[in-house]
C-alpha positions as MATLAB code, in Angstrom:
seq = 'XXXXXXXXXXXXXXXXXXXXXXXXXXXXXXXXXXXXXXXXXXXXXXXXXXXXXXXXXXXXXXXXXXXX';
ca = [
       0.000    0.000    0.000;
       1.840    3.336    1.281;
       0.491    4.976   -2.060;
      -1.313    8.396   -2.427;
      -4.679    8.249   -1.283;
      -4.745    4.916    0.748;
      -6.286    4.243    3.772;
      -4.801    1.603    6.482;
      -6.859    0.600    9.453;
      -4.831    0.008   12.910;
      -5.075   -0.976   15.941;
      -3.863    1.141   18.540;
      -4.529    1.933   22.160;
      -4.905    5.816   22.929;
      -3.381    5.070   26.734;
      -0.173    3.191   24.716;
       2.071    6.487   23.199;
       4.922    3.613   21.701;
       1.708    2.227   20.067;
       0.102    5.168   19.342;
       3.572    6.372   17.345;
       3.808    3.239   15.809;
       0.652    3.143   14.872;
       1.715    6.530   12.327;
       4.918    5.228   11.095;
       4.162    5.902    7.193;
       1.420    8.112    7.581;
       1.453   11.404    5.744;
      -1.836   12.968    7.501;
      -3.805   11.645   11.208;
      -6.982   12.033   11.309;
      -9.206   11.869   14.402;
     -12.165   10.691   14.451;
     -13.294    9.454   17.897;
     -16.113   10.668   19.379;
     -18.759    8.792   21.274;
     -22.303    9.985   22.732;
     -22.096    8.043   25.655;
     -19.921    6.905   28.247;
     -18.568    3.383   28.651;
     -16.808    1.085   31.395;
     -13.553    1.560   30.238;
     -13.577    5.675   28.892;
     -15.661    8.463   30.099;
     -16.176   11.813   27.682;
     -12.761   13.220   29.028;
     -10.741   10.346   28.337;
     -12.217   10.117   24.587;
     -12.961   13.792   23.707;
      -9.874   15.828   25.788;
      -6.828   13.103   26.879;
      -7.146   10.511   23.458;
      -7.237   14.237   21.384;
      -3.826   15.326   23.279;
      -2.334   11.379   22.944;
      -2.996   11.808   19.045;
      -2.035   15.440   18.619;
       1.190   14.387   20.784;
       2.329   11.136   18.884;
       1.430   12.954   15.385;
       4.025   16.010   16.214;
       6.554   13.815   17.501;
       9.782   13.266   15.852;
       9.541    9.762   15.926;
       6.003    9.357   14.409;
       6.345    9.086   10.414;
       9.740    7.575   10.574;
       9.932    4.672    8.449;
];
């Protein structure tokens, strides 16, 4: 893949930074898209909507993030 215009699904855990970076290695743009409506066991509306947006925002601007 790695072409213009493609699209790779990963798994990543927002709480995990090293998987979070690794998660962008190749990446040319990040996207977020999380956002829930309700709260779950596991992340309330702070954890999804203020500290995931930080861990993303973080791991895109660091140096390590799109290295190959």
């Amino acid at each position: 893949m790695r072409d213009l215009g493609q699209i790779r699904p990963v798994k990543y855990d927002v709480r995990d930074m090293d998987l979070l970076r690794k998660s962008l290695r190749g990446s040319n743009i990040v996207i977020n898209l999380l956002g829930e409506t309700f709260e779950t066991k596991n992340f309330s509306y702070e954890d999804i909507h203020v500290n995931a947006t930080k861990a993303i925002a973080a791991a895109a601007f660091s140096p390590r993030a799109f290295e190959e």
